[in-house]
N, C-alpha and C positions, 0 to 999 in steps of 0.2 A: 572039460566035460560038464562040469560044476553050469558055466555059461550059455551053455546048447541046452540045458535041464530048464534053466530059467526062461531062456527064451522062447522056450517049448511051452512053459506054464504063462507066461505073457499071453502067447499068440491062444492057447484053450478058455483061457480067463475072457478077452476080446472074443471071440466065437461064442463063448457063453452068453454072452450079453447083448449080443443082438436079438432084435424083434421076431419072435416065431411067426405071427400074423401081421401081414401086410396091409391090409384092408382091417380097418373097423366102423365102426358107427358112429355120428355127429347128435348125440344126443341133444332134445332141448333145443331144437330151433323152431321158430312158429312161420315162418315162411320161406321157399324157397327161394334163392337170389338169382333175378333175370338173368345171370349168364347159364345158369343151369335146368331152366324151365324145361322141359321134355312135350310136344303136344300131342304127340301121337302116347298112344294105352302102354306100350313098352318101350322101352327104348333106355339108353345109357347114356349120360353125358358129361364129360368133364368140364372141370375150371377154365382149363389150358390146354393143349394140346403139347406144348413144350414145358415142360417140367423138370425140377433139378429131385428135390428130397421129396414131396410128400404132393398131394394135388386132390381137391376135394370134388366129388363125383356125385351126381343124382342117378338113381336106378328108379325108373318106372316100370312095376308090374302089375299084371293083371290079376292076382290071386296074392294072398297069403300063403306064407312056405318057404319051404329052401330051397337054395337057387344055388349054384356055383358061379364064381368070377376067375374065369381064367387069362393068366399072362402069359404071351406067345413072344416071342422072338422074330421080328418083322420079316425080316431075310429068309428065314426054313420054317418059320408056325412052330419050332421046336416049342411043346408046354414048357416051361418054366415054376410056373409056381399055379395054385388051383386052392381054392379057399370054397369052402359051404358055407353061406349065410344064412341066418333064419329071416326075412325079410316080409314089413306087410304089403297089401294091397295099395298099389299106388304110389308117392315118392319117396324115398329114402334115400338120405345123404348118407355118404359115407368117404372116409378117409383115407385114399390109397397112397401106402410110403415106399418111394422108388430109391431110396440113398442105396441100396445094396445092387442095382441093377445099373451094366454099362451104360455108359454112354452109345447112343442104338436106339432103332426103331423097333418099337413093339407094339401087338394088339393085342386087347385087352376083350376078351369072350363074356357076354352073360349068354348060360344055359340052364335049362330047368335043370331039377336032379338027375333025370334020366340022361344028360349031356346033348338036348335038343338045343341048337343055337338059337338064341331068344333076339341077339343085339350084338352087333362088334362096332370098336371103334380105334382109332391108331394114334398112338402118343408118340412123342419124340422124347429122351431122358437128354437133357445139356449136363 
């Protein structure tokens, strides 16, 4: 019994400690790097397409405000995970971390707050 208690408090300790937010922001960069240039007024683009743990991302938008980033599940669009960003007008990097998500196809939503599709685009996690 003693042994199942323990490993019960291992496996809560480990869940505790993973990352609540998936996505955050690359503070402190002064220019964007060619693989992530965006030309069009909105639009979403990753590093990679094929990604293991983490994968760094430009959002262009047209306005200042919050936006949601949604992760879909490639095979059914099931949501998976949805974050609100405060974001400004124009480029912003930011840092999406995929270690917790299978191995699988997913797309990845920007929507305004109102859940209007603004941009999708589709990663692979190896």
């Amino acid at each position: 019994m003693r042994k199942i208690l323990t490993y019960i408090v291992i496996v809560l300790l480990v869940i505790s400690c993973q990352r609540d937010e998936i996505i955050e922001p690359i503070n402190g960069y002064n220019e964007i790097p060619e693989s992530l240039i965006i030309e069009d007024v909105v639009g979403v683009r990753l590093e990679s397409s094929i990604v293991t743990d983490e994968v760094r991302m430009n959002v262009k938008l047209p306005y200042s405000g919050q936006y949601r980033i949604k992760i879909r599940h490639g095979l059914d669009a099931k949501l998976l995970s949805q974050e609100k960003i405060n974001a400004n007008e124009g480029d912003n990097l930011l840092k999406v971390y995929v270690n917790t998500l299978n191995k699988s196809g997913y797309i990845l939503d920007l929507t305004d707050i109102d859940h209007k599709l603004l941009s999708r685009i589709s990663f692979e996690v190896k």
